[in-house]
C-alpha positions as CSV (number, residue, x, y, z in Angstrom):
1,X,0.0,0.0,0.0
2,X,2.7,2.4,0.7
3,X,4.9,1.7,-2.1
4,X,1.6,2.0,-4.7
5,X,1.0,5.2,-3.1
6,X,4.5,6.1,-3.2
7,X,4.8,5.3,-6.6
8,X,2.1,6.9,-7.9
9,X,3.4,10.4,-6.4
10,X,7.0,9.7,-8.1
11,X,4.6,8.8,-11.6
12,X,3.5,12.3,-11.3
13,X,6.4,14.2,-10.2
14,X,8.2,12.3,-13.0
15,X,5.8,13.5,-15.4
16,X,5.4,16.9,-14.6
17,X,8.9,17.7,-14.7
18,X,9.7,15.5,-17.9
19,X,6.5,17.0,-19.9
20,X,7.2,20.8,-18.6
21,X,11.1,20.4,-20.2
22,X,9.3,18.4,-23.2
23,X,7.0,21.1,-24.2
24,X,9.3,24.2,-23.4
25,X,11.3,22.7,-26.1
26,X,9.0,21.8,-28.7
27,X,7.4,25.2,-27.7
28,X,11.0,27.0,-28.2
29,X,11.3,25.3,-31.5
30,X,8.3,25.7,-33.0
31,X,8.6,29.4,-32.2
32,X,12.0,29.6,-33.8
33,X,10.4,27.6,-37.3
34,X,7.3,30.4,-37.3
35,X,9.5,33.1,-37.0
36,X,11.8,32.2,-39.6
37,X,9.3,31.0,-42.0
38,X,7.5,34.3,-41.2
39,X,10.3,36.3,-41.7
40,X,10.9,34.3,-45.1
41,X,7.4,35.3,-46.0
42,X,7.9,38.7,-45.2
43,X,11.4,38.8,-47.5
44,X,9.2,37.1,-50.2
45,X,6.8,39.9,-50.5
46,X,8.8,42.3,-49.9
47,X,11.0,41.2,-52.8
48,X,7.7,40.8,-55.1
49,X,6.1,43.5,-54.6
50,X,9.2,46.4,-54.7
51,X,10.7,43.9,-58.2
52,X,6.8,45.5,-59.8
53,X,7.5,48.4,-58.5
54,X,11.1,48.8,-59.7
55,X,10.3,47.2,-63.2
56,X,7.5,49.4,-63.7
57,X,9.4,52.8,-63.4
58,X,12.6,51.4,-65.2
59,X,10.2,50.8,-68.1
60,X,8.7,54.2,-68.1
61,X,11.9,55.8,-67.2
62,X,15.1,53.8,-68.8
63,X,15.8,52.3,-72.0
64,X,18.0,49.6,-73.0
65,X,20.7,51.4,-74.7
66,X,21.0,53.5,-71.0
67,X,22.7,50.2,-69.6
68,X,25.6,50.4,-72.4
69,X,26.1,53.7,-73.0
70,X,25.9,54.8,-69.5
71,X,28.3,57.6,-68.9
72,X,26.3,59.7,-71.5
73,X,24.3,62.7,-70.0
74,X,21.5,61.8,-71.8
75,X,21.5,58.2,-70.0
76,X,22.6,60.0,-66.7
77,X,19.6,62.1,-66.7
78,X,17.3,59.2,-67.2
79,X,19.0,57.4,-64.5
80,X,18.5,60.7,-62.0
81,X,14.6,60.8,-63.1
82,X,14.7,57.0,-62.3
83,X,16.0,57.7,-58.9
84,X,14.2,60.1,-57.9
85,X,10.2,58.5,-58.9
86,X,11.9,55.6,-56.3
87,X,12.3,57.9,-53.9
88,X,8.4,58.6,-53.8
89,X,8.9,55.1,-51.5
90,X,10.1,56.8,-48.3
91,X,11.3,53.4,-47.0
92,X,14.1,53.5,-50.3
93,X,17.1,54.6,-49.0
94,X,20.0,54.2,-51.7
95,X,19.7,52.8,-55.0
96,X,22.7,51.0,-57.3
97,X,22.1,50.1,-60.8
98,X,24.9,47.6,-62.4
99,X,25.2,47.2,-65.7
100,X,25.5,43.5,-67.3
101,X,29.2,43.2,-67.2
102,X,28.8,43.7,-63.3
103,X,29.6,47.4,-63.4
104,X,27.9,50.5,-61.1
105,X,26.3,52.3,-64.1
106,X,24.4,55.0,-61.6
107,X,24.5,55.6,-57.8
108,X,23.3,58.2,-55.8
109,X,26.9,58.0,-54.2
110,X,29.3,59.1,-57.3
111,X,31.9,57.6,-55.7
112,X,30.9,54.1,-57.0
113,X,30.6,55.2,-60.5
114,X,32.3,52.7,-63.0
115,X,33.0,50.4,-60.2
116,X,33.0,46.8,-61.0
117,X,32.1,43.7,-58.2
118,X,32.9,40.4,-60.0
119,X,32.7,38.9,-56.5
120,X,29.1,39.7,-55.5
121,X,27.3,36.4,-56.3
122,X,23.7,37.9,-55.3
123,X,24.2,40.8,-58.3
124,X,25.1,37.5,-60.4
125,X,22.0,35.5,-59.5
126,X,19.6,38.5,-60.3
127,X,21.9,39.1,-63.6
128,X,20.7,35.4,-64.6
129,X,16.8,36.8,-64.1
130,X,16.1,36.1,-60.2
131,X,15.2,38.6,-57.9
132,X,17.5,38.4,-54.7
133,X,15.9,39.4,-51.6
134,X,18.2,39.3,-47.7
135,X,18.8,41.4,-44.7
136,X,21.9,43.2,-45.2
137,X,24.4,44.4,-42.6
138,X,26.9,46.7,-44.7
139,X,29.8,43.9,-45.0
140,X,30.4,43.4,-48.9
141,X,33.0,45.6,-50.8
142,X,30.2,47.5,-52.6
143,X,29.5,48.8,-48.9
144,X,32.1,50.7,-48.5
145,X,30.0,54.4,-48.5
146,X,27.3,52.7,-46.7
147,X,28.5,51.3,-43.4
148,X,26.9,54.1,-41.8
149,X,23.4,52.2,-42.5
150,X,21.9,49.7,-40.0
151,X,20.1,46.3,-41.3
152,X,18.6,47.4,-44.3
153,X,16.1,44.9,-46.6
154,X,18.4,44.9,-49.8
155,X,17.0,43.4,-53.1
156,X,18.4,43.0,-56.9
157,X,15.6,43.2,-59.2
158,X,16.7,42.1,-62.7
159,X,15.8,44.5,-65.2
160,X,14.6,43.2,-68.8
161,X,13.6,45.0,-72.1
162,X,11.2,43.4,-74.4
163,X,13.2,43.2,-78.0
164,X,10.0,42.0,-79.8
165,X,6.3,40.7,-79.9
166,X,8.0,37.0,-79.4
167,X,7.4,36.0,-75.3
168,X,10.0,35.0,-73.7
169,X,12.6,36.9,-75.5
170,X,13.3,39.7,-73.2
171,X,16.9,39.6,-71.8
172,X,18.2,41.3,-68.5
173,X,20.0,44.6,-69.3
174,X,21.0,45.6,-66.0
175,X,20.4,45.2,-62.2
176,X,19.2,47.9,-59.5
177,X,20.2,47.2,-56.3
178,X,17.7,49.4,-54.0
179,X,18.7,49.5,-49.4
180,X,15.0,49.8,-48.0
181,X,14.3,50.8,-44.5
182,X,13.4,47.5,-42.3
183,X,11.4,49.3,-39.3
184,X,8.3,48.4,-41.1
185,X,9.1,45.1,-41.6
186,X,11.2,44.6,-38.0
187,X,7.6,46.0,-36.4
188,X,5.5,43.9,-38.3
189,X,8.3,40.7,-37.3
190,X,8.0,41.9,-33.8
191,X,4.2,42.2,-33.3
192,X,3.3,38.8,-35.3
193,X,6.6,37.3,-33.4
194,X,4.5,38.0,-29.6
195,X,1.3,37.1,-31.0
196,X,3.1,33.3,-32.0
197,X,4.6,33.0,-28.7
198,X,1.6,34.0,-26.6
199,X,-0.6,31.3,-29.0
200,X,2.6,28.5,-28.2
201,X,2.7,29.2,-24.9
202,X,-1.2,29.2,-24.5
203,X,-1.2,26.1,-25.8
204,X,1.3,24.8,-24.6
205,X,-0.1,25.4,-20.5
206,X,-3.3,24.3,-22.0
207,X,-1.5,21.2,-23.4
208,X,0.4,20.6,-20.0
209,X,-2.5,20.9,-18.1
210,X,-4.8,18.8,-19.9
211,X,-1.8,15.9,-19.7
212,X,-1.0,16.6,-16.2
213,X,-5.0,15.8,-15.6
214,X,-4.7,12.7,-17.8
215,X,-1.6,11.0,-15.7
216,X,-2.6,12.0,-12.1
217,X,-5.6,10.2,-12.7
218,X,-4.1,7.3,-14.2
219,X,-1.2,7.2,-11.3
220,X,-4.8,6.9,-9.0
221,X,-6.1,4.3,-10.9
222,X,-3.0,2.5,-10.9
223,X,-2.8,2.7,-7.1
224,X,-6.6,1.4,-7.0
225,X,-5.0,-1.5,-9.5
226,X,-2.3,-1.8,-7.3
227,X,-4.5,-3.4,-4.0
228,X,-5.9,-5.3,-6.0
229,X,-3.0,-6.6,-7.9
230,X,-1.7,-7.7,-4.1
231,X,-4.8,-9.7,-3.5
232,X,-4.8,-11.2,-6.8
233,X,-1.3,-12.5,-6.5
234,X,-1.8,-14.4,-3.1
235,X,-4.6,-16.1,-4.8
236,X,-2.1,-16.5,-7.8
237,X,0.5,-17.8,-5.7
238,X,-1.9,-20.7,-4.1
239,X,-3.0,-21.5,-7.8
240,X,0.2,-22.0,-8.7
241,X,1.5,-24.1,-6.3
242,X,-1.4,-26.1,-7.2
243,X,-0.7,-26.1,-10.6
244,X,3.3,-27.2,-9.9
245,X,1.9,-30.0,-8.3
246,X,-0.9,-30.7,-11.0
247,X,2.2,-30.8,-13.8
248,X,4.5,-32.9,-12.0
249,X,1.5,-35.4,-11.6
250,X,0.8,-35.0,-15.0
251,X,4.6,-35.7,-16.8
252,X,5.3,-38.4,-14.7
253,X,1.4,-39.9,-15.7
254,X,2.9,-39.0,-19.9
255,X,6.1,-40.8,-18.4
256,X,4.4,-43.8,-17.5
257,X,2.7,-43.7,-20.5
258,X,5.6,-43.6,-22.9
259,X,7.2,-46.3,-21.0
260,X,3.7,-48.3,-21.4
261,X,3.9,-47.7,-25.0
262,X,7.3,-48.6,-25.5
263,X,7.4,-51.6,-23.8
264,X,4.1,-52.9,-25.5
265,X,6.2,-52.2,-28.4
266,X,9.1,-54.1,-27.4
267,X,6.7,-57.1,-26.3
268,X,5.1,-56.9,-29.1
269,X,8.0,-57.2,-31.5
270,X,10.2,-60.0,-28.9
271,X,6.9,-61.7,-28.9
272,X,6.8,-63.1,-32.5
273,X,10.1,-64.2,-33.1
274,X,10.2,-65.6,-29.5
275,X,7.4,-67.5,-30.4
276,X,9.4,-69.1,-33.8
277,X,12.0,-69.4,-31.8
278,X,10.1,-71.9,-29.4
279,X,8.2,-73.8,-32.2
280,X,11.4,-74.7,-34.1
281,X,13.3,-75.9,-30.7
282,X,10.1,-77.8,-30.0
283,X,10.5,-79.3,-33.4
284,X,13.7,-79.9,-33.3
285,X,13.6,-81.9,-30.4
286,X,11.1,-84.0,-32.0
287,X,13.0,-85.0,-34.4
288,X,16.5,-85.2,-33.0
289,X,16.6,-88.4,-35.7
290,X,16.0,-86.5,-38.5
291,X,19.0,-84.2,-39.2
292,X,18.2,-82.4,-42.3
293,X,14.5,-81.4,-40.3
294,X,16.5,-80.3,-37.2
295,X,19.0,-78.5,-39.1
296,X,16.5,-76.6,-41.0
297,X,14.7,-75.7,-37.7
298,X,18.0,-75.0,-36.1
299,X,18.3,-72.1,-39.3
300,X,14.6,-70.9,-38.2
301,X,15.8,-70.2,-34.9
302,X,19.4,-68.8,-36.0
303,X,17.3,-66.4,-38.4
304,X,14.6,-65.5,-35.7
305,X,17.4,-64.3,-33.7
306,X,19.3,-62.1,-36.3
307,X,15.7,-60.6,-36.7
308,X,15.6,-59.7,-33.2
309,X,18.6,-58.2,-33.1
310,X,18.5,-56.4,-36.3
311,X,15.0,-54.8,-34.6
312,X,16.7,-53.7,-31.3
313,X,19.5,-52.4,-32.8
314,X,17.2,-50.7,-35.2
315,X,15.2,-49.4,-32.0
316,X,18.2,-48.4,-30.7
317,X,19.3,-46.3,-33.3
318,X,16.0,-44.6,-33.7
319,X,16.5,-42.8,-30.4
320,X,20.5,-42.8,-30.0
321,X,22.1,-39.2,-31.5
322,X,24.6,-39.8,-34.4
323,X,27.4,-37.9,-36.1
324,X,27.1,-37.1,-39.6
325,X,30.5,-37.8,-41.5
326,X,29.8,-36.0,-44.7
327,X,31.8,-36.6,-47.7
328,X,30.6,-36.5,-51.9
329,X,28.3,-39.3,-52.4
330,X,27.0,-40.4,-56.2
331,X,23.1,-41.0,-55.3
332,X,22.6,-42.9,-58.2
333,X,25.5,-45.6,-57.1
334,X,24.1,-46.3,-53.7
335,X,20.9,-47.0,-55.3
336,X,21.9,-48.9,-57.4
337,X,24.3,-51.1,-54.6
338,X,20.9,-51.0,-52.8
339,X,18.9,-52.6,-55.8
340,X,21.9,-55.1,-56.3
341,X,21.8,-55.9,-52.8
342,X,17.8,-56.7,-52.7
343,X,17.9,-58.1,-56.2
344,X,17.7,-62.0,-55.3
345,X,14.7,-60.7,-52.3
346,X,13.0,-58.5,-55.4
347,X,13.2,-61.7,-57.7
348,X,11.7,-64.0,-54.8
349,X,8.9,-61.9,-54.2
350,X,8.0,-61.3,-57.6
351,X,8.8,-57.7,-57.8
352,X,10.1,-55.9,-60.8
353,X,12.7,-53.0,-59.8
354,X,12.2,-50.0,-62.5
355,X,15.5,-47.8,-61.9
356,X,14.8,-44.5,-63.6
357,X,18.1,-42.3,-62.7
358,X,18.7,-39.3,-63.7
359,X,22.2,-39.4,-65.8
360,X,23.5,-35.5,-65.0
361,X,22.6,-35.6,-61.0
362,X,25.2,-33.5,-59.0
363,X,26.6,-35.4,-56.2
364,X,26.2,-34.6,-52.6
365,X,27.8,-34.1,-49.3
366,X,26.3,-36.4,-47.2
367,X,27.1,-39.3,-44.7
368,X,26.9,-42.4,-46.8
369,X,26.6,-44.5,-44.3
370,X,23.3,-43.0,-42.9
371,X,22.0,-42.3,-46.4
372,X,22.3,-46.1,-47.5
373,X,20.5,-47.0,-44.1
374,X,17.6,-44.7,-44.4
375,X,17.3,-45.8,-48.7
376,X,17.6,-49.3,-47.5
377,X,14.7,-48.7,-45.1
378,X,12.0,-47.3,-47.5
379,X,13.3,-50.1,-50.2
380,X,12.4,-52.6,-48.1
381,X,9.2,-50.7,-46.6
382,X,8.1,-50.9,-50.1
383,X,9.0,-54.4,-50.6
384,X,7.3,-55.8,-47.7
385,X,3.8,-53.6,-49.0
386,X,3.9,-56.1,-52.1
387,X,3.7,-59.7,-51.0
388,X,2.2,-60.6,-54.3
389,X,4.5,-59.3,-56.3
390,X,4.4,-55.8,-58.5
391,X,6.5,-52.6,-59.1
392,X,9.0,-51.2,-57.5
393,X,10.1,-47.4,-59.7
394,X,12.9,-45.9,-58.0
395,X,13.4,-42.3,-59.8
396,X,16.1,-39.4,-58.9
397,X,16.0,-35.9,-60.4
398,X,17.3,-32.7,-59.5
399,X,15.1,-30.0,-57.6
400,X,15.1,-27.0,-55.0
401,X,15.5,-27.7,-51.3
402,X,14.7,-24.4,-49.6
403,X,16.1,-21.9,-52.1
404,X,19.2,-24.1,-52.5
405,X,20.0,-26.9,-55.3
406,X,19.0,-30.4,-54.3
407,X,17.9,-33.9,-55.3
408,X,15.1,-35.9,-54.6
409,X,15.0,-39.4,-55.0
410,X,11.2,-41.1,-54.9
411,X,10.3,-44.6,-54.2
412,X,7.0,-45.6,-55.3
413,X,5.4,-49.3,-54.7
414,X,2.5,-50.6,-56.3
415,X,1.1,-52.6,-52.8
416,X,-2.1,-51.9,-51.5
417,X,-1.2,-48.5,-50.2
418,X,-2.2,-46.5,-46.5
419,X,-5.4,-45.8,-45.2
420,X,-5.5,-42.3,-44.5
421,X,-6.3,-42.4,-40.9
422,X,-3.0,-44.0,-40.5
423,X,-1.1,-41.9,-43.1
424,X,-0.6,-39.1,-40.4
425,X,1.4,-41.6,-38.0
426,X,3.6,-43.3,-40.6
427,X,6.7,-41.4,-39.6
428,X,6.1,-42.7,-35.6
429,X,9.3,-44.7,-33.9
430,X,7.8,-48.4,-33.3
431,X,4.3,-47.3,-35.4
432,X,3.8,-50.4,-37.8
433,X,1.0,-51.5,-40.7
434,X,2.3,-54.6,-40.9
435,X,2.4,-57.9,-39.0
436,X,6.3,-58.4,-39.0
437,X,7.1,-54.6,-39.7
438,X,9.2,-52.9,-36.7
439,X,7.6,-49.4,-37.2
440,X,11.2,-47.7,-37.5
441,X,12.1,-47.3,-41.0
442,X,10.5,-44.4,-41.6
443,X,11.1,-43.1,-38.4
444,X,14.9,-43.7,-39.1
445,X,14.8,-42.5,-42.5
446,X,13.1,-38.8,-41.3
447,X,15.7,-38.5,-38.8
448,X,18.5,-39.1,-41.6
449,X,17.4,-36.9,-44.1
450,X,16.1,-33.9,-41.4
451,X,20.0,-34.4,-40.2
452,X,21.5,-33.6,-43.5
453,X,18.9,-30.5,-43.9
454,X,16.4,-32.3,-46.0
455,X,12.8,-33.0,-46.2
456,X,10.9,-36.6,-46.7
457,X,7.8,-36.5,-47.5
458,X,5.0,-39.7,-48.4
459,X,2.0,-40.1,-50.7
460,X,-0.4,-43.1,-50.6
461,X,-3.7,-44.4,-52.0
462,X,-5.1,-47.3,-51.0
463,X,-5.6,-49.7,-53.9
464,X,-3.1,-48.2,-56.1
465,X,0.3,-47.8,-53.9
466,X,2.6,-45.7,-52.1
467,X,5.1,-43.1,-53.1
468,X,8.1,-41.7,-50.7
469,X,9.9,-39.0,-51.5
470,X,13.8,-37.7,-50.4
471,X,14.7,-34.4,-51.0
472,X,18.2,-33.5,-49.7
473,X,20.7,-30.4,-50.4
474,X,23.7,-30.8,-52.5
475,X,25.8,-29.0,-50.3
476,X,24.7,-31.1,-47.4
477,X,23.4,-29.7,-43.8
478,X,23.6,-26.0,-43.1
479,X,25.2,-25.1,-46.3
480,X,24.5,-23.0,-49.9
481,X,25.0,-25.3,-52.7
């Protein structure tokens, strides 16, 4: 109770001094940005509406021909009528003109006369046709008579002559430079400048106090949340503890469960050959006479247990971890060891093998130990699915395994096939369809291929047969091809 209450006066204190500093900024800064973009806007008509001006009595007052022959009387006196209509502006407080080749043509200070300022890059941006508007402080060289003047508004208005009735032929045949008085401007700056801060600082309380409302109410609910937060969490805390107890119940029910499983498993696949075993030793020891009938019984019994044993170790394998020892591999070899090894089993059970190998397959980087183990377990998955005899196409191609190159290898029987409410399980250590199957092949097989970075995938219809396929990277586990 005392540290929700506590907190909830730090959550406000916090606040009030964070969002106070937060919004004195943004207020600072946005009153900076409106003042500068006013006082751009202000530049920008200034500069509009003196260039009309300007270019209105230079085309009354001054002709082309005035800009080239300047130092003629005749183009003096139009320059001193110029000067003095722009003096009708009390605001105007010198005025330059500049010929095009950068020179003073006319000033109201002789002294300047003839002058040339290659170095004024303003007087060269209105010589190319743009009207240059700026606060100006008296600084450049062409100030030298005027650094008596305070911050003046200076502008270069382009001045143009039309040479005929074609638009846009009209080229610039001088510049005036004209100093205005700011104090217009400055006051107009100045008033607008107070009415944006007292709006951003009005808004800004208004703002602040509206948020400052918002969280001290939320640091009140929070405490109200806080009791009953407490309370909640003792009865959380006796829930839980129940629930600790409910889940170790429960894993070691799922671990009695697996151990059931397994070991009906294991009974079930000991029982079988222990029962062959038992029928041939009976039979053998009723007919101790006969040697050729005890031998053969004797064989039963040898190849019962290598049956066994080849299904335990198999068991074993299907949950022990292994290393892969990866090295190139030619798929299309081991399948075809594979098919030689089975060929005599293929024959006996009346199978025909139909090797369709693809004869420009890249070769892989795989353990070929593994590989063989988990292709030798689908071949004889499919073998076992045709006990009257039938098909057996074994086909390899090239394909795309995640983004990278690959091959896939299918194995498709033509046995009776799966039903589907047993497709889903196939892939299940010790999960079996038929009577002497072990229900690890696949199992083993999955692992194998996942292990080298590869897919396996199966397709079945009852009636017509079953189709597994291998897909596996060329550059083996974890790597681009």
């Amino acid at each position: 109770m005392i540290w929700a209450v506590s907190g909830g006066t730090s959550l406000v204190r916090t606040f009030a001094l964070l969002s106070l500093v937060t919004i004195a900024l943004i207020t600072a800064v946005q009153v900076g940005v409106q003042w500068v973009l006013l006082r751009n806007e202000l530049l920008d008509w200034e500069r509009a509406a003196t260039a009309e001006s300007v270019r209105a009595e230079a085309a009354a007052a001054l002709a082309p021909e005035d800009f080239v022959r300047w130092d003629t009387p005749e183009a003096q006196a139009r320059f001193e009528r110029f000067f003095r209509r722009a003096l009708s502006n009390p605001e105007v407080l010198r005025i330059k003109v500049y010929g095009a080749d950068m020179r003073v043509v006319w000033s109201d200070e002789r002294r300047l006369l003839g002058v040339r300022f290659d170095g004024n890059a303003r007087l060269r941006r209105a010589l190319a046709g743009e009207t240059v508007a700026h606060l100006e402080r008296a600084q450049k060289p062409e100030n030298l008579y005027e650094r008596g003047f305070a911050s003046t508004v200076e502008l270069y208005v382009p001045v143009s002559f039309h040479g005929g009735s074609v638009p846009g032929t009209a080229r610039v045949a001088g510049v005036v430079e004209i100093y205005k008085d700011p104090g217009r401007m400055f006051s107009n700056i100045a008033r607008d400048r107070l009415t944006i801060v007292a709006a951003s600082l009005g808004g800004a309380l208004a703002l602040y106090g509206a948020l400052f409302w918002i969280v001290r109410r939320a640091a009140r609910q929070m405490e109200t949340q806080q009791r009953d937060l407490t309370c909640q969490a003792a009865a959380l805390q006796a829930a839980n503890a129940e629930l600790v107890a409910t889940q170790k119940q429960l894993r070691l029910s799922e671990r009695l469960a697996a151990i059931g499983e397994v070991s009906a498993a294991v009974a079930h696949g000991i029982r079988n050959p222990l029962a062959a075993i038992r029928a041939s030793a009976q039979v053998a020891l009723d007919a101790l006479d006969d040697r050729p009938r005890v031998e053969r019984y004797l064989r039963a019994i040898t190849d019962e247990v290598d049956r066994l044993g080849g299904w335990l170790r198999s068991l074993l394998e299907s949950v022990r971890p292994f290393e892969l020892h990866p090295a190139p591999v030619d798929l299309n070899h081991v399948l075809r060891d594979l098919l030689a090894l089975l060929e005599r089993r293929l024959a006996a059970a009346g199978i025909a093998a139909e090797p369709r190998l693809a004869a420009d397959l890249p070769r892989l980087t795989a353990d070929e130990v593994q590989l063989q183990q988990a292709l030798l377990g689908v071949l004889e998955n499919a073998i076992e699915a045709m006990p009257g005899g039938g098909s057996l196409a074994v086909t390899t191609e090239s394909c795309d395994t995640d983004g990278r190159a690959g091959v896939r290898v299918t194995i498709r029987d033509s046995g009776d096939g799966i039903a589907p409410d047993r497709l889903a399980r196939v892939f299940e250590p010790l999960f079996t369809t038929k009577n002497r199957g072990t229900g690890l092949g696949l199992a083993i097989a999955r692992k194998v291929v996942e292990r080298h970075g590869g897919h396996i995938a199966i397709d079945s219809r009852p009636g017509v047969g079953t189709a597994v396929s291998l897909a596996l990277p060329v550059g083996g586990p974890g790597q681009d091809a």
